[in-house]
C-alpha positions as CSV (number, residue, x, y, z in Angstrom):
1,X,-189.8,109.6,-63.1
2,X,-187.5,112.5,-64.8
3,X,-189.9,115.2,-63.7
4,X,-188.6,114.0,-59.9
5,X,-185.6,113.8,-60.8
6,X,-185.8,117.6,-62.6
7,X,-187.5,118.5,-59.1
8,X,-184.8,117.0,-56.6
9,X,-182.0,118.8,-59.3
10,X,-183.2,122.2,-59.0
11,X,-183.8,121.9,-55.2
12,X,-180.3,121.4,-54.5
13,X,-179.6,124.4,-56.7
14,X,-181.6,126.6,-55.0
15,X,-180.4,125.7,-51.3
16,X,-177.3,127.6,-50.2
17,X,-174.0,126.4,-50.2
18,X,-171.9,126.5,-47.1
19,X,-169.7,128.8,-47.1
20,X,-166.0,127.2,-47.4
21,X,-164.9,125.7,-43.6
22,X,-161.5,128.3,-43.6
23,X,-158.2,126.2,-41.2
24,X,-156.1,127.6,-38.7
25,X,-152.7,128.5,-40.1
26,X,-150.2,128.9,-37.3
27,X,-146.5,127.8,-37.5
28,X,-144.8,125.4,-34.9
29,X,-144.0,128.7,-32.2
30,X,-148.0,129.3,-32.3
31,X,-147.5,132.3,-34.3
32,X,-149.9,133.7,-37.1
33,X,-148.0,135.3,-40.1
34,X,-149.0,137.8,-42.9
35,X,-148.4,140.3,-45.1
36,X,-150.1,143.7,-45.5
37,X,-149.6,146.2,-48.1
38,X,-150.7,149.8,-48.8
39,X,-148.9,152.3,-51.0
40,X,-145.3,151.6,-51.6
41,X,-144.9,150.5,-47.8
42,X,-145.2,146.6,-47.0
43,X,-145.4,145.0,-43.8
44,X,-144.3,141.3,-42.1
45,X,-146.4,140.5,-39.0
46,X,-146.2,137.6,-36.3
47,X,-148.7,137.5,-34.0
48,X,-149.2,135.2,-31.1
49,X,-151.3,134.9,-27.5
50,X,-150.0,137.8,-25.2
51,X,-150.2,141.0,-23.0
52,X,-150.8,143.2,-26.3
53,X,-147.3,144.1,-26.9
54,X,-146.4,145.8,-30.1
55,X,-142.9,145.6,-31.5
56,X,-142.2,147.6,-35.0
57,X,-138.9,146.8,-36.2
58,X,-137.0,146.3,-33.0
59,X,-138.8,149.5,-31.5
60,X,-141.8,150.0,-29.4
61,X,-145.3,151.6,-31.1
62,X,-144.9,154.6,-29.1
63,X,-141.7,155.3,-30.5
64,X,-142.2,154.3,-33.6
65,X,-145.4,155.6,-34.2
66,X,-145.5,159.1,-32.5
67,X,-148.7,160.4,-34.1
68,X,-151.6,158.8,-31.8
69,X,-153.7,158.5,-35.2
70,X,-151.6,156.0,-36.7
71,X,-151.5,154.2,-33.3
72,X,-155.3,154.0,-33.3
73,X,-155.2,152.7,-37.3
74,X,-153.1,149.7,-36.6
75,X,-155.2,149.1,-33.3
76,X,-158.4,149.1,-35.1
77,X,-158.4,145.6,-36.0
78,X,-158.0,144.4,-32.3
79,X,-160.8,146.7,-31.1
80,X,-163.2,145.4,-33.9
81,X,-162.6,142.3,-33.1
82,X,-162.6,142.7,-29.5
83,X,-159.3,141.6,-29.1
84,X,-157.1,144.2,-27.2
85,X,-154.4,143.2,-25.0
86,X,-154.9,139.7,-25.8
87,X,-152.0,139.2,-28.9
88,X,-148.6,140.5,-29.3
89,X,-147.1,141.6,-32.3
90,X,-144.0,141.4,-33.7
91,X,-143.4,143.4,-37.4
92,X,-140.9,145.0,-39.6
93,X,-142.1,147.3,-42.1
94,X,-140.1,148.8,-44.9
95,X,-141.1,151.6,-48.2
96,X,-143.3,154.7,-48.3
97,X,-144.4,157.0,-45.7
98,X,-145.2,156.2,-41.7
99,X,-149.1,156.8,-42.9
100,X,-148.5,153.7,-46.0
101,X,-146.6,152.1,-43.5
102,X,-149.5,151.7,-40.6
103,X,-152.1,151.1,-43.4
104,X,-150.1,148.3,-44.3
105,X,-150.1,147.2,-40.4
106,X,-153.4,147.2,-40.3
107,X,-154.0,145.2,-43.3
108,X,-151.4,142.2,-42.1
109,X,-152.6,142.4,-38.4
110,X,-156.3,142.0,-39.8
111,X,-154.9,139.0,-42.3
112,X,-153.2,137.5,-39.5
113,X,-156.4,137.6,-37.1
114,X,-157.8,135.5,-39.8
115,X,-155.3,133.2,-40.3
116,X,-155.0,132.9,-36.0
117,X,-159.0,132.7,-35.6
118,X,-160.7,131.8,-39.0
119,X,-164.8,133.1,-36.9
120,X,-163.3,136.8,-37.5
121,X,-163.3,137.2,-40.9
122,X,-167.1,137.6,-41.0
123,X,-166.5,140.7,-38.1
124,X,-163.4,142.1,-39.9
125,X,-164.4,141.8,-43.9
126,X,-167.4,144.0,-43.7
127,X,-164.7,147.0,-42.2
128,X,-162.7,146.9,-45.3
129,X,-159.7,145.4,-43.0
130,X,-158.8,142.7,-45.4
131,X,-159.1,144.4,-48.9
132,X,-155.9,145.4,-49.9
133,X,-156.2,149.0,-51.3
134,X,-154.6,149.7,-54.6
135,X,-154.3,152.9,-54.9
136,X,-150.2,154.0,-55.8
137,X,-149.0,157.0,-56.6
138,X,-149.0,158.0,-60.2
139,X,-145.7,158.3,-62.9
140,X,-144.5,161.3,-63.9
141,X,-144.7,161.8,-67.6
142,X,-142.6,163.5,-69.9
143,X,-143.2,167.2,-71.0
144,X,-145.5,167.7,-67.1
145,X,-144.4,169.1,-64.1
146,X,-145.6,166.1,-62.1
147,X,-147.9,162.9,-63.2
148,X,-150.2,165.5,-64.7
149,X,-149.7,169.1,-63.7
150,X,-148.1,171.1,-67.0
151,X,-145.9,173.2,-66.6
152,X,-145.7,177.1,-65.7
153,X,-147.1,178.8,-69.0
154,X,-145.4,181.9,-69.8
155,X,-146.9,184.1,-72.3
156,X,-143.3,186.4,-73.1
């Protein structure tokens, strides 16, 4: 009797788990919110069904951002997903450079397709969208130019 019992225990081990059943998280306007980060730079994003608007604090993307490559970086998470023209976006972003400041974009916009459809996390995880990278700039130390760099060595 215990050796079925041993038998039945390490079957259920040995089958897979589902994965966890992940909710949509909306608020009462229909709106999906998150919060990317990269660098210094950290952005607020609402997105909700549209005509693919995008709105960075108070001023259009083309305004905002001129260079087309940083245009194409916060967009990349709508063209994985096959999403384009299908969400608008509000978002206000604040600290470090335009280039932190779209890699931040991208990051809420992907975190906020997740949160607005829960089946795209398995097409937007394996493009890095959703990892938050943690790279900052380095301190300065005392007695160096910069973070590391010494400084000028003069031999008179």
């Amino acid at each position: 009797m215990s050796d079925t019992h041993g038998l039945e225990a390490l079957q259920s081990l040995s089958s897979n788990p589902a994965p966890p059943t992940r909710e949509r998280i909306v608020d009462a306007q229909g709106r999906a919110y998150a919060t990317g980060k990269r660098k210094n730079a950290i952005a607020r994003v609402w997105i909700k069904p549209g005509k693919g608007v995008i709105t960075i604090n108070g001023r259009d993307q083309e305004i905002y951002f001129a260079r087309p490559v940083l245009r194409m970086m916060i967009a990349q998470p709508m063209t994985v997903s096959d999403r384009v023209g299908q969400f608008d976006i509000v978002a206000t972003v604040e600290g470090s450079g335009l280039s932190g400041q779209a890699g931040a974009m991208r990051h809420a916009i992907s975190k906020a397709l997740t949160y607005y459809e829960p089946g795209l996390r398995a097409v937007l995880k394996p493009h890095g969208f959703l990892t938050r990278d943690s790279r900052i700039v380095e301190r300065k130390k005392y007695g160096r130019a910069k973070a590391r760099r010494s400084f000028q060595f003069s031999k008179r």
